[in-house]
N, C-alpha and C positions, 0 to 999 in steps of 0.2 A: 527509485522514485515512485511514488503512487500513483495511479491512476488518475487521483482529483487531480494531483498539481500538473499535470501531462494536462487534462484540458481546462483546468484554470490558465492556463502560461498561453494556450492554444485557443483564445476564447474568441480573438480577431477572426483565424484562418476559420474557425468553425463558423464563424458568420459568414463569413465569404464562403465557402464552401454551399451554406445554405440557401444565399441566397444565391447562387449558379445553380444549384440544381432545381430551385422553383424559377428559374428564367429559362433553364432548359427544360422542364415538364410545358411550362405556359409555352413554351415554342414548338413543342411537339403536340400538345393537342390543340393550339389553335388560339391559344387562349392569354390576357394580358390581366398579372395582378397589380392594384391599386399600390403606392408607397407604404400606405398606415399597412396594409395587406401582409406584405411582403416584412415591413416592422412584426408584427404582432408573431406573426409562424416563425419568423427566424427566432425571436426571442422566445415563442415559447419550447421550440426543436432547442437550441442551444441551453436552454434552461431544464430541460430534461435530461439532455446528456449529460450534464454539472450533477443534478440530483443524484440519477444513477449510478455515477461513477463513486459519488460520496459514499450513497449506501453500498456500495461492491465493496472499498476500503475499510467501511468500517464492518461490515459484516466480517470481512477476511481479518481482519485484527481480533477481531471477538473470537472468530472460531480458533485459531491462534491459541488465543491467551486462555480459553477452555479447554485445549488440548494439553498445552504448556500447564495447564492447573491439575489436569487427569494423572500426567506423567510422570510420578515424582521420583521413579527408580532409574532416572538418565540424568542425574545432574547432582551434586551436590557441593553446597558452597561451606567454608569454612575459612575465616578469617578476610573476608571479603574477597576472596578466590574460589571463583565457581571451577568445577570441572564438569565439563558436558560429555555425556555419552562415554565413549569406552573410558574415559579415564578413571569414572565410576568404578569399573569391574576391573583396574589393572593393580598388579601388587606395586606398581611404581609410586604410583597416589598417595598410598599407606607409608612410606619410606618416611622416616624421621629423621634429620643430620640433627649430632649434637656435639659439639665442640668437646675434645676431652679436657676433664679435670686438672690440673697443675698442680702440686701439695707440693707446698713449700715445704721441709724439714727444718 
């Protein structure tokens, strides 16, 4: 599963989450935040971990599919049958069955 859909699915707990630890900052230094307050950071803290996670997924997809585009001597496909990695370098890959011939006389 990716990252995004882990705190898309998790978008509640992370607001609770945020808003406990700014009721527990405001209760260790002294201090009490307003509703709109406590609205605004949570949404903007929750709305940052969303972005981030997105950019982490897709940046790991790209670097992915740029390494997968570098690497062309680990796979090859044939008749819509990929072989990845050692199958490439096996003489089994290479193997051809062919049914023998019949000659009718």
């Amino acid at each position: 599963m990716a990252i995004s859909n882990a705190v898309a699915g998790n978008l509640t707990t992370l607001y609770l989450l945020v808003i406990a630890a700014m009721r527990a900052y405001g209760l260790a230094v002294g201090r009490s935040f307003s509703g709109v307050c406590v609205l605004v950071l949570s949404t903007a803290v929750v709305a940052a971990i969303l972005i981030a996670s997105l950019v982490w997924d897709v940046s790991r997809k790209a670097t992915h599919a740029l390494m997968a585009s570098r690497d062309h001597g680990h796979e090859m496909c044939r008749g819509g049958i990929c072989w990845h990695g050692v199958a490439v370098k096996s003489p089994a890959s290479q193997v051809r069955f062919r049914l023998p011939q019949h000659h009718n006389p």
